[in-house]
C-alpha positions, 0 to 999 in steps of 0.5 A: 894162570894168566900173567898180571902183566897182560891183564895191566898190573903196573904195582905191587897194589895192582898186583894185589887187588887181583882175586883168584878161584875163591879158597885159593890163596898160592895164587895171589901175587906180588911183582918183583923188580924184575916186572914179574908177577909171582906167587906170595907163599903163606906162612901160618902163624899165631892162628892166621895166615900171613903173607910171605915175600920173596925176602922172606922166602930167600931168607928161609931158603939161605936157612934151609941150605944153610942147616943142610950144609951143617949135617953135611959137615957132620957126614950126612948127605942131606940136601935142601927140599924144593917145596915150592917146586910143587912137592906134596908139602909132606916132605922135610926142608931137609931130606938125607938125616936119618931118622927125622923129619926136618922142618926149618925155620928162621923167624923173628915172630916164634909160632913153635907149636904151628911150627912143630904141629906142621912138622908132626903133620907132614911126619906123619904123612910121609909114612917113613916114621921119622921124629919130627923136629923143627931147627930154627933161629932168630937173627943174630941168635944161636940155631936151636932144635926142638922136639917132642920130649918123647921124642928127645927121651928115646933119643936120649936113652940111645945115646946112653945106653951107647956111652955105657952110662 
């Protein structure tokens, strides 16, 4: 794709009034401070999309390292995906915890049912069988993990039948 430099884009309004092959929204962009153009990512929510900066990207980035960083604490080798490296989109934010699918997300607007149906989503698509689960947060709260209650019952049963319970 042509830079938006070289076609005269002097703002981030410039930068936006640019149109790409109809249906095709990765590719609209935003110039950075550094006077680059990149693409705006889109985050669905509440039934529409929405655009997606650079801060908010780095915010879900610096969660998504973060999350992995605590199963590393807990002897897992996980490590953070590079979705936005062109990876096919069923992939996990967090690849190496066993058995789940890990989608992240640090937001102050909850949309957790298009959260936990793009975790479905891509679960299913991977064809590894993992439990999808989406771990997430709002500022200056706690991490939460949600699932599927049949998914937290086998889960569950497991950990009973282990303590003898």
């Amino acid at each position: 794709m042509e830079s938006h430099i070289s076609k005269g884009c002097n703002t981030k309004a410039d930068c936006l009034k640019e149109t790409t092959p109809e249906g095709s929204k990765e590719f609209i962009t935003e110039k950075t401070f550094a006077g680059h153009c990149q693409p705006l990512l889109y985050q669905r929510g509440r039934g529409e999309e929405v655009l997606m900066g650079k801060m908010q990207r780095d915010k879900g980035a610096r969660f998504e390292r973060i999350v992995a960083s605590m199963f590393r604490d807990f002897g897992y080798n996980t490590f953070r995906t590079a979705q936005y490296e062109g990876k096919s989109g069923n992939c996990a934010d967090v690849e190496g915890a066993p058995g789940i699918h890990i989608e992240c997300k640090h937001c102050e607007r909850m949309t957790l049912y298009d959260w936990m149906s793009q975790a479905i989503r891509d679960s299913e698509a991977s064809k590894k069988g993992n439990k999808p689960v989406v771990i997430h947060k709002a500022n200056n709260k706690d991490i939460l993990v949600t699932m599927r209650f049949d998914d937290w019952i086998d889960l569950y049963r497991e950990w009973e039948a282990g303590n003898g319970a």
